[in-house]
matplotlib code that plots the C-alpha trace (Angstrom):
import matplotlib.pyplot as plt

x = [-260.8, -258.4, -256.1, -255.3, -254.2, -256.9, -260.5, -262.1, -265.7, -268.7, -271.9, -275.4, -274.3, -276.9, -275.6, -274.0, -270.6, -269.4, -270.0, -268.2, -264.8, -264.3, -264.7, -262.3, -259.5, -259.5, -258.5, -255.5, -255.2, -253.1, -256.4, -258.7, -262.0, -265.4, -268.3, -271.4, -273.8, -276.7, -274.3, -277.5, -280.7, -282.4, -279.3, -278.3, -275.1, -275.9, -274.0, -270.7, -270.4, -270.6, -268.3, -266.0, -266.1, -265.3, -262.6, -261.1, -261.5, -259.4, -257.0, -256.7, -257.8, -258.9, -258.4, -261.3, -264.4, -268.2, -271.1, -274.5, -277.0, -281.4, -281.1, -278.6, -281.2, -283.8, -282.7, -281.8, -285.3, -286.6, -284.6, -285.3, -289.0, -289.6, -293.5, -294.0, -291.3, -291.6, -293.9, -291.8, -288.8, -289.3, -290.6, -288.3, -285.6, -284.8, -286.6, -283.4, -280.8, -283.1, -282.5, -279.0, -278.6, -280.8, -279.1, -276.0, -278.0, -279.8, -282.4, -285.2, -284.6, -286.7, -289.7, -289.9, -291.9, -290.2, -289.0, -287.4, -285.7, -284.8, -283.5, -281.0, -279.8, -279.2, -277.1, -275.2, -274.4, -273.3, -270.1, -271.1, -274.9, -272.2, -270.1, -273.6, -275.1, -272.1, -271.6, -271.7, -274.0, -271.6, -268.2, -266.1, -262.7, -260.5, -263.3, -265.6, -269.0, -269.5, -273.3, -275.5, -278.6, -278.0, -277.9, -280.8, -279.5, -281.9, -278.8, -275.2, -273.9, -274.9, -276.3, -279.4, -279.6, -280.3, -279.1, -282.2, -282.1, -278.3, -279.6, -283.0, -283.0, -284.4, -283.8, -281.6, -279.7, -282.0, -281.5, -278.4, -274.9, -274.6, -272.2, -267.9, -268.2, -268.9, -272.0, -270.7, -274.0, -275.6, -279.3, -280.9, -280.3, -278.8, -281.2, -283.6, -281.9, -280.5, -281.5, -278.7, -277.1, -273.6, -272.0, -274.0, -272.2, -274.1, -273.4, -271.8, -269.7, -270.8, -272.8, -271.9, -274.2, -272.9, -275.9, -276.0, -278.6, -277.1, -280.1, -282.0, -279.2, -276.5, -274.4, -272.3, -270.1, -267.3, -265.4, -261.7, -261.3, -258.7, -259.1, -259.9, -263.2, -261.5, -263.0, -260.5, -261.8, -265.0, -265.4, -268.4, -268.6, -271.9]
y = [221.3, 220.3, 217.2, 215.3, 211.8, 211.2, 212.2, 211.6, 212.0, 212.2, 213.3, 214.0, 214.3, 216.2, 217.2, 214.4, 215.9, 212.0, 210.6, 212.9, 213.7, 209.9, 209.4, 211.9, 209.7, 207.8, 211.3, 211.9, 215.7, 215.4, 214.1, 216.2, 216.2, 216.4, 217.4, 217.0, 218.9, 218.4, 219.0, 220.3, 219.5, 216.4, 215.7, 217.5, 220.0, 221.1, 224.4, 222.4, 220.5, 223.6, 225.1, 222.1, 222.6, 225.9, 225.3, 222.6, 225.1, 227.4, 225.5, 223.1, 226.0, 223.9, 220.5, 221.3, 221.6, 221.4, 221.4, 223.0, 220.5, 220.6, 221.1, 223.9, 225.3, 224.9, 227.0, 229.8, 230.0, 229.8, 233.0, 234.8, 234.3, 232.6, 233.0, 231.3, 228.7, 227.6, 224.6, 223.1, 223.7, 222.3, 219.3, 218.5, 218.5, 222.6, 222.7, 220.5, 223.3, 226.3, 224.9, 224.6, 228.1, 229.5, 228.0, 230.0, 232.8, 235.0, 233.1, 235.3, 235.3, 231.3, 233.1, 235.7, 235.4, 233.3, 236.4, 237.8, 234.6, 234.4, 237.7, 236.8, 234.0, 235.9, 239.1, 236.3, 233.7, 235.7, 234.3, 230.8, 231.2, 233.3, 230.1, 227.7, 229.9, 230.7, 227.2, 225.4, 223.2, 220.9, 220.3, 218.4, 217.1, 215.2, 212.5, 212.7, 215.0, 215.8, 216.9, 216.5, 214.7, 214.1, 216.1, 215.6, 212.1, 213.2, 214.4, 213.7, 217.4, 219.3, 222.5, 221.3, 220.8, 223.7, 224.7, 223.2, 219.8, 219.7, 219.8, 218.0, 216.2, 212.3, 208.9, 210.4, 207.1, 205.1, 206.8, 205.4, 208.0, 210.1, 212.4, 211.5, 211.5, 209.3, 210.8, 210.6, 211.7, 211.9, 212.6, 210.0, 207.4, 203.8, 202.1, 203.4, 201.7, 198.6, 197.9, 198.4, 201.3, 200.6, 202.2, 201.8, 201.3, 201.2, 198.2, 200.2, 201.9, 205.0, 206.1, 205.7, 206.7, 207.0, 208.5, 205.9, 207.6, 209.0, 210.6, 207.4, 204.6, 205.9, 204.9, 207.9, 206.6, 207.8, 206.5, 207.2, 207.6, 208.7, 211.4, 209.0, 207.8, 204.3, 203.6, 202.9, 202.5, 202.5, 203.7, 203.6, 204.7, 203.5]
z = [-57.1, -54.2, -53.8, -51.1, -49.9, -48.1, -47.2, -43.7, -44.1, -41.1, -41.2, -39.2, -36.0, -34.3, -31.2, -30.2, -29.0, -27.4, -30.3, -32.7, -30.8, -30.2, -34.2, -34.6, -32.8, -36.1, -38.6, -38.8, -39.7, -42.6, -44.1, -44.8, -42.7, -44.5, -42.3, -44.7, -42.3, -40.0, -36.7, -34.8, -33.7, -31.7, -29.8, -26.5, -27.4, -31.0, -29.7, -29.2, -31.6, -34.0, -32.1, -32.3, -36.3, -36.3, -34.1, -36.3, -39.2, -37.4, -36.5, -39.7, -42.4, -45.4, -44.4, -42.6, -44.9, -43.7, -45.8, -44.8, -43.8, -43.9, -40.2, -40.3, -43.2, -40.7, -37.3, -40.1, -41.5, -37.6, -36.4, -39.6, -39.3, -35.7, -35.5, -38.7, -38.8, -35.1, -34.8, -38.1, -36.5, -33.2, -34.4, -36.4, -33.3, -33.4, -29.6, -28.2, -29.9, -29.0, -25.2, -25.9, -27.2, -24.7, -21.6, -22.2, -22.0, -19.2, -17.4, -18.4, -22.1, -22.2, -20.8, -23.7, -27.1, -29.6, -31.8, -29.0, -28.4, -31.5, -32.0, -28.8, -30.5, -33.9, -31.6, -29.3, -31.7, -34.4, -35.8, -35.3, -37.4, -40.1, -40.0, -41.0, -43.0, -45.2, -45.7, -49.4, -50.2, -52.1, -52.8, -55.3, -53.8, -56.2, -58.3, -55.2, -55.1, -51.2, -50.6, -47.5, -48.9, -52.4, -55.9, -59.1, -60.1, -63.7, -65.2, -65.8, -64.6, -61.5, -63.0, -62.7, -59.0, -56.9, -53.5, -51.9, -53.5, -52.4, -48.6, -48.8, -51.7, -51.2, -52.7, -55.5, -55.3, -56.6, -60.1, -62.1, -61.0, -64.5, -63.2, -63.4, -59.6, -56.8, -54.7, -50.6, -48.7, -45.7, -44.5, -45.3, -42.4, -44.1, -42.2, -44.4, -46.9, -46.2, -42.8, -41.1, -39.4, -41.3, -44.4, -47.3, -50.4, -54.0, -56.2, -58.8, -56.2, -57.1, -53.7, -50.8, -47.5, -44.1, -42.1, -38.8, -37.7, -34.6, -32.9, -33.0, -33.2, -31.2, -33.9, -36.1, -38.9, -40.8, -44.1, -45.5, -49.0, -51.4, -54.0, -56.5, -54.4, -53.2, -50.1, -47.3, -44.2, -42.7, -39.1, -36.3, -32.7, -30.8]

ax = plt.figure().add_subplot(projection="3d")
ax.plot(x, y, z, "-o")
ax.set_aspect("equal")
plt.show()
């Protein structure tokens, strides 16, 4: 487990570049930063903001920690198996990153087949599908369990989760926190569960959501905690 003063945690940006560098105005680096996945899809520049995490990473080491999101899960599955995973994929935001990835390469490569785009893809974007797809799925920090969507909230200790339910795993929160940590997630937008775009925070303090929504709100969030699972600070850029 690591310790730290602080933990500055976002999540689900979704190509929304704007939106993430101007939340990161509010971490300050001796933090650490949290990224709890889903930096592609749906929004316009899914290619820069995962190039602004792996630069962060490089520069910050492990103060910098992302988790692999259901969206990251997706575009991997697509370029493994294109024909097959396609119509899933892009309907479920992958066509706005494909056009991302594409446009940085030759002009003819978007009139090809979808495994040969793919396989362009996979040979130019090498180290930056390495850096998603050797993500974690979860990560304890201090008293605080970081995952994308959630964990099995059936049982008081995580073996029982596996790597998928980490990443897709949905209304988990509405089952009693058994575990000695408190749950910070993502993926599931807080509008879908209190009607609001802000922070949600369980009554027992022991979940706390930040998914704005971004791709449909605008609205990204961000919360400070300490090791302990205190929240600080909440944070939002629209």
């Amino acid at each position: 487990m690591i310790f730290v003063s602080n933990l500055f945690v976002v999540s689900d940006i979704h190509g929304h570049l704007k939106q993430f560098e101007e939340i990161l105005t509010h971490w300050n680096p001796e933090d650490t930063l949290v990224v709890l996945g889903d930096l592609i899809d749906r929004g316009p520049q899914s290619l820069q903001v995962i190039e602004k995490v792996i630069e962060l990473n490089q520069t910050y080491g492990d103060k910098v920690v992302f988790l692999k999101g259901n969206h990251e899960d997706m575009l991997l599955n697509f370029l493994n198996n294109p024909t097959e995973k396609q119509v899933h994929y892009y309907v479920n935001g992958g066509l706005e990153t494909m056009q991302n990835l594409l446009a940085q390469l030759p002009d003819t490569t978007s009139n090809e087949s979808y495994p040969v785009q793919a396989e362009a893809v996979k040979t130019h974007f090498k180290a930056q599908l390495e850096f998603l797809a050797t993500a974690p799925t979860h990560q304890i920090i201090g008293n605080v369990l970081f995952t994308h969507a959630g964990f099995n909230s059936e049982f008081a200790t995580l073996d029982e989760t596996t790597e998928r339910e980490f990443i897709w795993i949905r209304k988990h929160f509405l089952q009693a926190n058994k575990t000695p940590y408190v749950n910070v997630f993502g993926h599931t937008p807080v509008s879908y569960i209190h009607e609001s775009n802000d922070v949600w925070v369980s009554e027992d303090k022991r979940y706390i959501a930040i998914d704005g929504g971004c791709y449909m709100s605008g609205q990204l969030n961000a919360v400070l905690l300490n090791y302990d699972g205190q929240l600080l600070e909440i944070y939002k850029v629209q």
